[in-house]
C-alpha positions as CSV (number, residue, x, y, z in Angstrom):
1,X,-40.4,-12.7,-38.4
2,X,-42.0,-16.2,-37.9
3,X,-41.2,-18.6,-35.2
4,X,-38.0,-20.4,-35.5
5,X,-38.0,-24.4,-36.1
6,X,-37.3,-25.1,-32.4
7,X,-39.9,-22.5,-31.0
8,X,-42.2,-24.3,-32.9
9,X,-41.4,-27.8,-31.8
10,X,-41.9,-26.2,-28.1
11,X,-45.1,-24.8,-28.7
12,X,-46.4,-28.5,-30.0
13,X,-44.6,-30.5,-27.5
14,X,-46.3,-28.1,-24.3
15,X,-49.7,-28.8,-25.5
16,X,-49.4,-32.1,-24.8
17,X,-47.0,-33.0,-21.8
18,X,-47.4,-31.9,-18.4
19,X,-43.4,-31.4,-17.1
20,X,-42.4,-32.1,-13.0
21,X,-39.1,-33.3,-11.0
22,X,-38.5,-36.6,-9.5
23,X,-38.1,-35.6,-5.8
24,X,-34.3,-36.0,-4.7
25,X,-33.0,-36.2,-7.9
26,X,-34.4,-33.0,-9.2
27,X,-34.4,-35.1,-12.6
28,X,-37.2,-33.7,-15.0
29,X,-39.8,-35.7,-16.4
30,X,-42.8,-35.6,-18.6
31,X,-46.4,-36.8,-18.9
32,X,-47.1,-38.2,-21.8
33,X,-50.8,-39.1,-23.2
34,X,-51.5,-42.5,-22.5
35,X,-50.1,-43.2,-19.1
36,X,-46.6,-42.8,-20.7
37,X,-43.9,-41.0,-18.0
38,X,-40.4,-39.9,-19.3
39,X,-37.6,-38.2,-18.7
40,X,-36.9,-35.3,-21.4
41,X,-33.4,-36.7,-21.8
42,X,-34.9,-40.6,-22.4
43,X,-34.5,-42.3,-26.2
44,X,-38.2,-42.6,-26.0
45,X,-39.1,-39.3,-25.1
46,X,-37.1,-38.5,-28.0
47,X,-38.1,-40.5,-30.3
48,X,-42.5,-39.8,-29.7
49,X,-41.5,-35.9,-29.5
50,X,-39.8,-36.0,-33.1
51,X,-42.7,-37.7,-34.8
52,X,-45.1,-35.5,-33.0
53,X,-43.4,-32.4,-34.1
54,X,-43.2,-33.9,-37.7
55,X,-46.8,-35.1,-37.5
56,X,-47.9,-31.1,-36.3
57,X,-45.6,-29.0,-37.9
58,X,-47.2,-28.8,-41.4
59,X,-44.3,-28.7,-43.2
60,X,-42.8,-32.3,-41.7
61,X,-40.3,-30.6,-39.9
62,X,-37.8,-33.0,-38.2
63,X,-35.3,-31.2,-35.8
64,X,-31.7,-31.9,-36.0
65,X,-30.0,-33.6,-33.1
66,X,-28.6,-29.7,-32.2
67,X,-32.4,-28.5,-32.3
68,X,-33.1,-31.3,-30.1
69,X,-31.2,-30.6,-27.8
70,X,-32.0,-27.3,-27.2
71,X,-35.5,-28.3,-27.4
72,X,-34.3,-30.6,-24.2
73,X,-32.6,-28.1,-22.6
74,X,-35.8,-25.3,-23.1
75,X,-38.6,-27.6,-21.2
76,X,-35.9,-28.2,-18.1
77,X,-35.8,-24.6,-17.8
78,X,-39.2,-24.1,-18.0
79,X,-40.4,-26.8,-15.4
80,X,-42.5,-26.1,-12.4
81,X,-42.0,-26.8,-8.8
82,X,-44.4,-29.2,-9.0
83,X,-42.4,-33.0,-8.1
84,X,-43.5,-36.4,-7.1
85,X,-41.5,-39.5,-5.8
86,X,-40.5,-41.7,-8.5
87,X,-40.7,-45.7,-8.2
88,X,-40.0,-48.6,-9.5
89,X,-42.8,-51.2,-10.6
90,X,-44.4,-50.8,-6.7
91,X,-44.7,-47.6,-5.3
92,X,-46.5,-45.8,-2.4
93,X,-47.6,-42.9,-0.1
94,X,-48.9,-42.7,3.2
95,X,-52.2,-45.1,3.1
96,X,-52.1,-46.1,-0.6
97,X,-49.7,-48.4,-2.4
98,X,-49.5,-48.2,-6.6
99,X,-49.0,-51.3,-8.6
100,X,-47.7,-50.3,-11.9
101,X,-49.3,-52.8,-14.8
102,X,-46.4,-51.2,-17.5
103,X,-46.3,-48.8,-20.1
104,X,-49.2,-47.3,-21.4
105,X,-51.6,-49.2,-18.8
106,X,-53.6,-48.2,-15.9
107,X,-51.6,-48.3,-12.2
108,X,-53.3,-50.6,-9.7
109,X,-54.2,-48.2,-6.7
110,X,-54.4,-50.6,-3.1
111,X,-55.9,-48.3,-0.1
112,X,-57.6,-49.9,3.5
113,X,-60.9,-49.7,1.4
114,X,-59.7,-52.2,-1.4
115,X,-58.1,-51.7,-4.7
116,X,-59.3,-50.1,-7.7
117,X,-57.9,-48.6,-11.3
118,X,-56.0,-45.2,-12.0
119,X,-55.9,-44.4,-15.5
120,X,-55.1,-40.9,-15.1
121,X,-51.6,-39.0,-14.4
122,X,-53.1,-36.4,-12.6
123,X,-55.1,-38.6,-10.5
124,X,-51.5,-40.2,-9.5
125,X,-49.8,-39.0,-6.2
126,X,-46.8,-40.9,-7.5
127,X,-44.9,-41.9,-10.6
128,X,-42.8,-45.0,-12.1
129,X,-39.5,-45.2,-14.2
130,X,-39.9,-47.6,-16.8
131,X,-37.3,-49.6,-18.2
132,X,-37.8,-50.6,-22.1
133,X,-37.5,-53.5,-21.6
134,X,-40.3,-54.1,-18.4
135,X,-42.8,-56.4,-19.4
136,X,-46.6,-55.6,-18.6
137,X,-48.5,-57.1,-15.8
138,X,-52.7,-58.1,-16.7
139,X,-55.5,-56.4,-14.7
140,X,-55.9,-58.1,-11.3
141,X,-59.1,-60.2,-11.2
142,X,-61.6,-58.4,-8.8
143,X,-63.1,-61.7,-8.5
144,X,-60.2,-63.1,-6.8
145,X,-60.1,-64.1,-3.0
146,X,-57.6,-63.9,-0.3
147,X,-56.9,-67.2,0.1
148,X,-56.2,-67.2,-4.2
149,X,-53.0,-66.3,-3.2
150,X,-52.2,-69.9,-2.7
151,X,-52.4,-71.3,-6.4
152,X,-48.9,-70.4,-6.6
153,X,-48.6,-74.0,-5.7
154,X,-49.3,-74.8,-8.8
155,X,-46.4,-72.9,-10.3
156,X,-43.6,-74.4,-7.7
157,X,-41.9,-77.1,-7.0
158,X,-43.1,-77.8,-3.5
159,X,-43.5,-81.8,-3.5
160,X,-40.6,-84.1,-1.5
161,X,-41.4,-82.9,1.3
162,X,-43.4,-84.1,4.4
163,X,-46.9,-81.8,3.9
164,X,-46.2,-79.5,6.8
165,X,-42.8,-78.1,5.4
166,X,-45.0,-77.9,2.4
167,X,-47.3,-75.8,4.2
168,X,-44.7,-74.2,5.6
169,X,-42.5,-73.2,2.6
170,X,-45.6,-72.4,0.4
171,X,-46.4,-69.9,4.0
172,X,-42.8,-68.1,3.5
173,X,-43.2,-67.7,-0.1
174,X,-46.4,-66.4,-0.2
175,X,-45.4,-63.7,2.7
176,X,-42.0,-62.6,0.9
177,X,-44.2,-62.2,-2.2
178,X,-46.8,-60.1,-0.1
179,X,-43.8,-58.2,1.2
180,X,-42.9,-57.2,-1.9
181,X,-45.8,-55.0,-2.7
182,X,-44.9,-52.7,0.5
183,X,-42.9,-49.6,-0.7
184,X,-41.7,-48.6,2.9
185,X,-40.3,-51.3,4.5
186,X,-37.1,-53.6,3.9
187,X,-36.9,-57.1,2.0
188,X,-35.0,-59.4,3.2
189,X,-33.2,-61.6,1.0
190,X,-35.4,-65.1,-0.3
191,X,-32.5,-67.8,-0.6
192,X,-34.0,-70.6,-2.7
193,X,-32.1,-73.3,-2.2
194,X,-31.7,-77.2,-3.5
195,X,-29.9,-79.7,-5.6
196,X,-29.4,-79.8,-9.6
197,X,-33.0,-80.4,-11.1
198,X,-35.4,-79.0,-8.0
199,X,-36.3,-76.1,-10.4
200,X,-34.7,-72.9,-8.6
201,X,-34.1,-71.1,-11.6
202,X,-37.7,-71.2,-12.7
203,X,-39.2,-70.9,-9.2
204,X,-37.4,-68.0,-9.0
205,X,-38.3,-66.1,-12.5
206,X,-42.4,-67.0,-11.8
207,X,-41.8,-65.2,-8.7
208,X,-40.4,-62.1,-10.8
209,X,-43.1,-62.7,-13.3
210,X,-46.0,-62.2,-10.7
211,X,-45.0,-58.6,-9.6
212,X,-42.0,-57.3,-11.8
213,X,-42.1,-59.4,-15.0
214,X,-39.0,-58.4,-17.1
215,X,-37.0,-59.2,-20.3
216,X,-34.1,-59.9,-18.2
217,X,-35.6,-62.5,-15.8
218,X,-32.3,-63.4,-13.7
219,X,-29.1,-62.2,-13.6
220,X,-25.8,-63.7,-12.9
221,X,-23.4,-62.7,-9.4
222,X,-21.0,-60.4,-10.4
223,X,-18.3,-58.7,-9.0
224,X,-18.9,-55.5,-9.6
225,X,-21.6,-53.7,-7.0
226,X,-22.5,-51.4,-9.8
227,X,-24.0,-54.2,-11.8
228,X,-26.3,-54.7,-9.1
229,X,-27.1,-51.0,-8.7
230,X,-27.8,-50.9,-12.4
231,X,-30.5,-53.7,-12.1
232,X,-32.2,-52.1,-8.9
233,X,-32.2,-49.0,-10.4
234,X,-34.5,-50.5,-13.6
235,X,-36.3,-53.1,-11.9
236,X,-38.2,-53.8,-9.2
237,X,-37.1,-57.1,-8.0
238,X,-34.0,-58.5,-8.7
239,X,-33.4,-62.2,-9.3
240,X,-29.5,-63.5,-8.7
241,X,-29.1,-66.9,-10.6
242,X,-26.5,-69.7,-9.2
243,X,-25.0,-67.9,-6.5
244,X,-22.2,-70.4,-4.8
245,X,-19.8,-68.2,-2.4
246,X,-20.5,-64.7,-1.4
247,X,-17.6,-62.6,-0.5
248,X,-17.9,-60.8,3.1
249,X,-18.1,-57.4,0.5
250,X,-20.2,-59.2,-1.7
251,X,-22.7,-59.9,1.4
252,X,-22.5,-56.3,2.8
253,X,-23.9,-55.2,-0.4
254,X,-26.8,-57.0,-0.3
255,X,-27.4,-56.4,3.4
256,X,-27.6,-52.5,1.9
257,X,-29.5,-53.6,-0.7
258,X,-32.4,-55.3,1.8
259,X,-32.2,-52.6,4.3
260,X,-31.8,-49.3,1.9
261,X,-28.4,-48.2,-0.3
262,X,-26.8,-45.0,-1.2
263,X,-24.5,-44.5,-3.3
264,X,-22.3,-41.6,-3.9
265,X,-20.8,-41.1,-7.7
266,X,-19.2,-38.5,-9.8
267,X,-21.1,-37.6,-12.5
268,X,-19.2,-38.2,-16.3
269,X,-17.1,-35.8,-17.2
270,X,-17.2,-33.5,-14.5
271,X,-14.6,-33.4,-11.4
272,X,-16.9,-32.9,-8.3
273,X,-20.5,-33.2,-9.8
274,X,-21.7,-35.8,-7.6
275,X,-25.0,-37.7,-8.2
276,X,-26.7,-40.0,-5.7
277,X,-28.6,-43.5,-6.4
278,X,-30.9,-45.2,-3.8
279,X,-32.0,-48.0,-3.6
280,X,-33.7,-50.9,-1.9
281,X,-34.8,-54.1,-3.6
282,X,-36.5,-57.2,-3.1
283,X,-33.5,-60.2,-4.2
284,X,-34.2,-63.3,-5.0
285,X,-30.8,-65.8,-4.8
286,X,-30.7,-69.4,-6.2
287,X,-28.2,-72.0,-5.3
288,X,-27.1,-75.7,-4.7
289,X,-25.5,-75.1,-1.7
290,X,-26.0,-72.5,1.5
291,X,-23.7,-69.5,0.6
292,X,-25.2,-67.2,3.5
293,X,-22.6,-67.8,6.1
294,X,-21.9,-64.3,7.2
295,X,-24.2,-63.7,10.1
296,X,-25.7,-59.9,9.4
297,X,-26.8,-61.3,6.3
298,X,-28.2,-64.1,7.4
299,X,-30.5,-61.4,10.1
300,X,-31.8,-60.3,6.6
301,X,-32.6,-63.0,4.7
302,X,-35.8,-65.9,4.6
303,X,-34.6,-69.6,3.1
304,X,-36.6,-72.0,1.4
305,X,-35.2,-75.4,0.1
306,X,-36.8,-77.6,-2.8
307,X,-36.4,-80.5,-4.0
308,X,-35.3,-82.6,-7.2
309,X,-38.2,-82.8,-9.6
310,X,-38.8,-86.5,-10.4
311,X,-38.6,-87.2,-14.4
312,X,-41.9,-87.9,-14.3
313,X,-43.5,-85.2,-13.1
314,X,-41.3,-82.5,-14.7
315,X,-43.2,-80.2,-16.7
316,X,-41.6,-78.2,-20.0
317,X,-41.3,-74.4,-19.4
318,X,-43.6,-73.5,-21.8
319,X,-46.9,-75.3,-20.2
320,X,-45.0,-73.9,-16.4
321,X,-45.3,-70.2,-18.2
322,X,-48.8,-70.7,-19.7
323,X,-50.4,-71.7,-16.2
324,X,-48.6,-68.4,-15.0
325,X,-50.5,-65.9,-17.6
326,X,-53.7,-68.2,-16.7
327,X,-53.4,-67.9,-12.9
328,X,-51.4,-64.3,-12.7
329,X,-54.6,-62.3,-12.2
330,X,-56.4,-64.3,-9.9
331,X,-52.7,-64.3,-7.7
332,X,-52.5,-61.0,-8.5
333,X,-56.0,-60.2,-6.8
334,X,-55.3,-61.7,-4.1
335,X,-52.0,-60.2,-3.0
336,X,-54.1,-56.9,-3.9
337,X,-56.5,-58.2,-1.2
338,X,-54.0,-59.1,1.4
339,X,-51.8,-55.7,1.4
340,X,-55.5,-53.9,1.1
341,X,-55.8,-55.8,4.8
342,X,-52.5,-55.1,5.3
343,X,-53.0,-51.1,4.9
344,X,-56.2,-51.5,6.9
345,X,-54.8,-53.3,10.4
346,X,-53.4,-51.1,13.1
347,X,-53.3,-54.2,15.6
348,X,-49.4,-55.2,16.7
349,X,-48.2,-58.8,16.8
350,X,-46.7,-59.8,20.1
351,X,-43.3,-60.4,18.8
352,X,-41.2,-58.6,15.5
353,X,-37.8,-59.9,14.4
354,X,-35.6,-58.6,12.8
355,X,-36.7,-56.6,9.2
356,X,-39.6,-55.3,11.5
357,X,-41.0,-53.4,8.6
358,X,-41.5,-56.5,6.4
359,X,-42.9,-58.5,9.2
360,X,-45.1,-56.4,10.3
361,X,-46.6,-55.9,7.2
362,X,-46.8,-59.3,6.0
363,X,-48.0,-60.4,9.7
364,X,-51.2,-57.5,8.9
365,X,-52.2,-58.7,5.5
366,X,-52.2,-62.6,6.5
367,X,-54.2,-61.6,9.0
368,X,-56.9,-62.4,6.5
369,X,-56.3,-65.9,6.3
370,X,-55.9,-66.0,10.4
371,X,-52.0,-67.3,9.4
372,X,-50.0,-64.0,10.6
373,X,-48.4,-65.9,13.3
374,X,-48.3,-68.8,11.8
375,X,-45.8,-67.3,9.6
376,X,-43.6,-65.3,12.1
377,X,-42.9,-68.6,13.8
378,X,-42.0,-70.3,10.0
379,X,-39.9,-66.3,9.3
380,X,-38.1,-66.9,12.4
381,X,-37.5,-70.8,12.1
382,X,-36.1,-70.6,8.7
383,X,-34.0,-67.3,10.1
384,X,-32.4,-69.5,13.4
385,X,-31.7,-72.4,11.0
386,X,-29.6,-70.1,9.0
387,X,-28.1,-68.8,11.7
388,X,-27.2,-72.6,12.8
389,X,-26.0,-73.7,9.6
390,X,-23.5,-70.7,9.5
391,X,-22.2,-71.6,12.9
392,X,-21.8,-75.0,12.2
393,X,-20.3,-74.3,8.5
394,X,-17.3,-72.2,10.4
395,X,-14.9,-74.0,11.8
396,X,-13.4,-71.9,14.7
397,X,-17.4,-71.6,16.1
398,X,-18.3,-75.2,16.0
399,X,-15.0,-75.3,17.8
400,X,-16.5,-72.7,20.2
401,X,-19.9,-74.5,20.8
402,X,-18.0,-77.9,21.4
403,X,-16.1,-76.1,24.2
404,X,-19.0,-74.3,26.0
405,X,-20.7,-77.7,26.0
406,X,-18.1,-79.0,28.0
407,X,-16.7,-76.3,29.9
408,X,-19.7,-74.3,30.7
409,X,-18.0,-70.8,30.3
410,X,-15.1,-68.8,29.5
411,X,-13.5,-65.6,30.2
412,X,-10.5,-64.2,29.2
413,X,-8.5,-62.3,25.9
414,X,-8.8,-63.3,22.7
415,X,-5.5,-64.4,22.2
416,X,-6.2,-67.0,25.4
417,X,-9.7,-68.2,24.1
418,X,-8.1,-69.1,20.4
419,X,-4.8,-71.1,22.5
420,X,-7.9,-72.5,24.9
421,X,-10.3,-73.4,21.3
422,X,-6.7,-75.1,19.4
423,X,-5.6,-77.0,22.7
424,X,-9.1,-77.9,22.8
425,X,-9.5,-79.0,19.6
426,X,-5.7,-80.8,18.8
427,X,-4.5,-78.1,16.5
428,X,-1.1,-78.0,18.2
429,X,0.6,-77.3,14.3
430,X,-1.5,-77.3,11.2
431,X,-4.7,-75.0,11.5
432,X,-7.9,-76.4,9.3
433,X,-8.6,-73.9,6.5
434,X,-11.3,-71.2,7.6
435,X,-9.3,-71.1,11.6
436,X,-8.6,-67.6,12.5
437,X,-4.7,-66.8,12.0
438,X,-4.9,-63.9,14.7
439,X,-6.5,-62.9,17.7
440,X,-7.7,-59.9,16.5
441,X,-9.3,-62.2,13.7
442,X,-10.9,-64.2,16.2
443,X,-12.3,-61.3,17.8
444,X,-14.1,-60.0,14.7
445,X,-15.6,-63.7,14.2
446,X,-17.3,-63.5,17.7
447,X,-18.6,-60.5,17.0
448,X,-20.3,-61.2,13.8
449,X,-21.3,-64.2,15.1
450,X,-22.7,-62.9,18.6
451,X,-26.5,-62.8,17.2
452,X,-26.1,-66.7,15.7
453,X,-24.3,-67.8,19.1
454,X,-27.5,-66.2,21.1
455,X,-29.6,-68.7,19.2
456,X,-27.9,-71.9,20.7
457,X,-27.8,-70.2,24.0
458,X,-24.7,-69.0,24.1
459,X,-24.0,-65.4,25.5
460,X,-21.1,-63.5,23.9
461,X,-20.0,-60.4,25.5
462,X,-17.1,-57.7,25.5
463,X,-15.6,-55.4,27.8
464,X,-12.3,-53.3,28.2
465,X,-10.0,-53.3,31.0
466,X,-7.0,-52.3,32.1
467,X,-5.6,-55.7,31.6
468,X,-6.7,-55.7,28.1
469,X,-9.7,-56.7,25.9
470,X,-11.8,-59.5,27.6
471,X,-14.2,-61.6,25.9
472,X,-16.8,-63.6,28.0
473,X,-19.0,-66.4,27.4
474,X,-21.3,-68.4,28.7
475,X,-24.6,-70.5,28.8
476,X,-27.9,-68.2,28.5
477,X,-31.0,-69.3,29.0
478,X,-33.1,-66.5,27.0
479,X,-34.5,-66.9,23.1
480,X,-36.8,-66.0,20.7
481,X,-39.9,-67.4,21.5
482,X,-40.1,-68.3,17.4
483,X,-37.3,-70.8,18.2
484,X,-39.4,-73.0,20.5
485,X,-40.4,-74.8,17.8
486,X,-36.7,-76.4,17.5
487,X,-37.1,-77.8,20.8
488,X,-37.8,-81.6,20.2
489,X,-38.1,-84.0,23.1
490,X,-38.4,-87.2,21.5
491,X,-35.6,-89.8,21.2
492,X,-33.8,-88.5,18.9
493,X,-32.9,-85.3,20.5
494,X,-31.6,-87.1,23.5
495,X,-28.3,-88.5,23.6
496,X,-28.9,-91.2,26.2
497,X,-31.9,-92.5,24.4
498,X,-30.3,-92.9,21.3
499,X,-30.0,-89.7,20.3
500,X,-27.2,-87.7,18.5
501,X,-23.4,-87.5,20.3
502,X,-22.0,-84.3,18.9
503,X,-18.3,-84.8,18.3
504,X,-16.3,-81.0,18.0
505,X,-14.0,-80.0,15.6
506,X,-16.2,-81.0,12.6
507,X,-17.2,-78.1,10.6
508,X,-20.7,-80.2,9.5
509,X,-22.7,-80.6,12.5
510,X,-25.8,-80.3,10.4
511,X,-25.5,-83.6,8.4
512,X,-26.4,-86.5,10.1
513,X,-28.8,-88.8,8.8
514,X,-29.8,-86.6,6.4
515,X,-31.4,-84.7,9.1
516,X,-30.5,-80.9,10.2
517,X,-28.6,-81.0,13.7
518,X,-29.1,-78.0,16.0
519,X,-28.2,-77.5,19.6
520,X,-30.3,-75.9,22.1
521,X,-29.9,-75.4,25.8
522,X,-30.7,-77.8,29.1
523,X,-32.5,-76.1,32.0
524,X,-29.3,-77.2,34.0
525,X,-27.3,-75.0,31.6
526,X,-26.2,-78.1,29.5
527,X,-26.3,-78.2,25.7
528,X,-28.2,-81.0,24.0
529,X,-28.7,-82.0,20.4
530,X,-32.3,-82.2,18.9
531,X,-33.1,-83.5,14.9
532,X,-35.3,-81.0,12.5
């Protein structure tokens, strides 16, 4: 009796795949000539095993959707132990990060040594899912230099500014990009922010295009945290387009999605299957105004601002997109370059904030250029402006900064700091929108607000006691050393020179002559206003 249609199909399809399991997931894939990876269940995998068959049979057999299936269900069964970790666009091991150029090309290998070309699975340690609709990336130029990195300046809107916040932005940019290529770490969130015209939307998808070019270039903010999941799962970096107000849910999501996300689900059409996604993402969020206002996402995030475009230097999209494909490989090169240095530096900078992982990294592969602190101190300046804005944004904590000016310290309940902040203040009857309508709300404020408060010099602490909750506050006199650069000591930034008088109750410290308004601490334990 001769093979059935099915045995047959097996016998073709095993001479040319090689089958293994994602690690976690236990979801089996296959190697496919060409640099091709699939998993047996995929459309695709499908689709090139039923021509195959028909092209090998003899007889142009084409299995039935039944046959198929059991087809499917026969190479799962017959898999080895063998697994690897599966990734996204960017992947890595110990010592060696993988670029993935797409489907059917060669994976960029990055080590301490340089960079160089698999175009072999079984030379891979790693693997990559592939969406259908991931675009491919060119071969980097191994002519390229470090410093190459740079011509993104070309590609962004970067002009309007004074040149050393050019410098300065183009710094941040260029590091969040390089931070992108390190599979281990976190990402914090890139906020790219600026009015109607300053070309966020297409800063943003060039930024996509260099490492994780895509059909679906941006996204918009949605409600529903699965959307989200569903475009980390496929792609590498995610781009969020016109983002005005985040809720505090909203926000904790993306903190998980920075820092590392699990999520727990019942599989379809099963009762206690579960199945578990992970993931953590590079995000990209454009908008007119500043919606990061909750402080634990602001510890994760990196903002640059641009500005309006004037009409007569605005460039049509399709010359913007051409420069990209010209300068992509050289840019690419590079960033190749700088996470090779990255890989190869053991040396510690003398300071990490928080997202440790990113800094570090990006702090080791700018090394190369001799600009590793240089962009620490730019990290952590655009980090305690955030933190500013949000305090100053929320009306209860300008409140609160107003009243530590004056009164040096408090201690005491909640429920007697929010009767001190609205005695303070004049809110005898109507409360401004945003004012905590609790104690207990009030409490939670200070809390999520502690790290911000730190940065003006303002200590928050908590202790229980018989008598009940007390909160106490007060005038520090520690800071990050990365926050020095805020300290200004010309006329504007003092009061009795002509300086800035800082009126409380506003919930818009920040705008004043067009200029950002921060407050940072006296020796004498007074608080004094200073102009970015």
């Amino acid at each position: 009796m001769g093979k059935t249609r099915v045995e047959k199909a097996l016998d073709i399809l095993q001479q040319e795949i090689v089958l293994w399991r994602a690690e976690g997931t236990g979801e089996v894939f296959a190697d496919l000539p060409g640099m091709r990876f699939y998993p047996v269940g995929d459309p695709r995998f499908y689709q090139w095993g039923l021509r195959l068959v028909w092209e090998r049979s003899g007889d142009g057999t084409v299995l039935r959707r039944d046959e198929w299936q059991t087809v499917v269900d026969n190479l799962r069964a017959r898999v080895s132990d063998t697994a690897f970790p599966v990734f996204v666009r960017v992947g890595g091991v110990p010592g060696a990060v993988f670029w993935d150029l797409g489907e059917g090309l060669p994976v960029v290998r990055i080590t301490g040594n340089g960079w160089d070309l698999v175009d072999k699975p079984e030379a891979l340690p790693v693997r990559f899912r592939r969406s259908a609709y991931m675009h491919p990336l060119p071969v980097p130029d191994s002519d390229a230099k470090p410093e190459d990195v740079f011509l993104i300046r070309e590609l962004l809107n970067l002009s309007g500014e004074e040149e050393e916040k050019v410098k300065e932005s183009l710094l941040l940019l260029v590091g969040w990009l390089l931070g992108t290529l390190n599979p281990f770490g976190s990402y914090p969130v890139l906020l790219l922010k600026g009015e109607k015209g300053s070309g966020k939307t297409t800063a943003a998808r060039i930024l996509k295009g260099l490492v994780d070019p895509h059909q679906v270039l941006s996204m918009a903010p949605s409600r529903d945290m699965k959307d989200l999941m569903v475009a980390a799962y496929w792609s590498h970096l995610v781009v969020m387009d016109n983002v005005s107000v985040f809720s505090q849910e909203f926000a904790d999501a993306l903190c998980r999605m920075a820092t590392g996300e699990a999520l727990y689900l019942r599989k379809l059409y099963t009762d206690y299957s579960e199945e578990v996604v992970v993931y953590r993402r590079p995000l990209v969020i454009t908008s007119v105004v500043d919606p990061m206002t909750q402080p634990d996402l602001i510890d994760r995030a990196l903002s640059v601002e641009l500005y309006r475009v004037p009409d007569t230097d605005r460039k049509p999209e399709e010359d913007l997109y051409a420069r990209l494909t010209e300068l992509r490989p050289r840019i690419m090169g590079a960033l190749a370059h700088l996470v090779s240095h990255a890989l190869k530096e053991t040396t510690e900078p003398q300071f990490l904030p928080r997202m440790a992982d990113f800094a570090r990294f990006v702090w080791r592969g700018l090394k190369a250029l001799n600009l590793g602190d240089a962009f620490l101190s730019a990290y952590e300046k655009s980090r305690g402006m955030m933190e500013l804005s949000a305090v100053f944004d929320d009306v209860a904590m300008s409140v609160l900064v107003a009243y530590i000016q004056e009164k040096g310290s408090f201690s005491g309940t909640a429920q007697e700091l929010l009767t001190e902040l609205e005695g303070f203040a004049g809110y005898t009857r109507q409360k401004p929108r945003g004012w905590p309508g609790s104690p207990v709300a009030l409490g939670h404020r200070l809390a999520r607000f502690k790290a911000s408060m730190a940065a003006l010099g303002i200590t928050v602490n908590y202790h229980r006691t018989r008598d009940g909750n007390i909160w106490t506050l007060g005038l520090g006199h520690g800071q990050s050393p990365y926050l020095e650069g805020f300290d200004r000591t010309d006329s504007h930034s003092n009061p009795q020179a002509g300086g800035v008088a800082l009126p409380y109750g506003q919930t818009h410290l920040r705008e004043q002559d067009d200029e950002a308004v921060i407050l940072l601490p006296r020796e004498k334990g007074q608080l004094r206003a200073g102009l970015v």
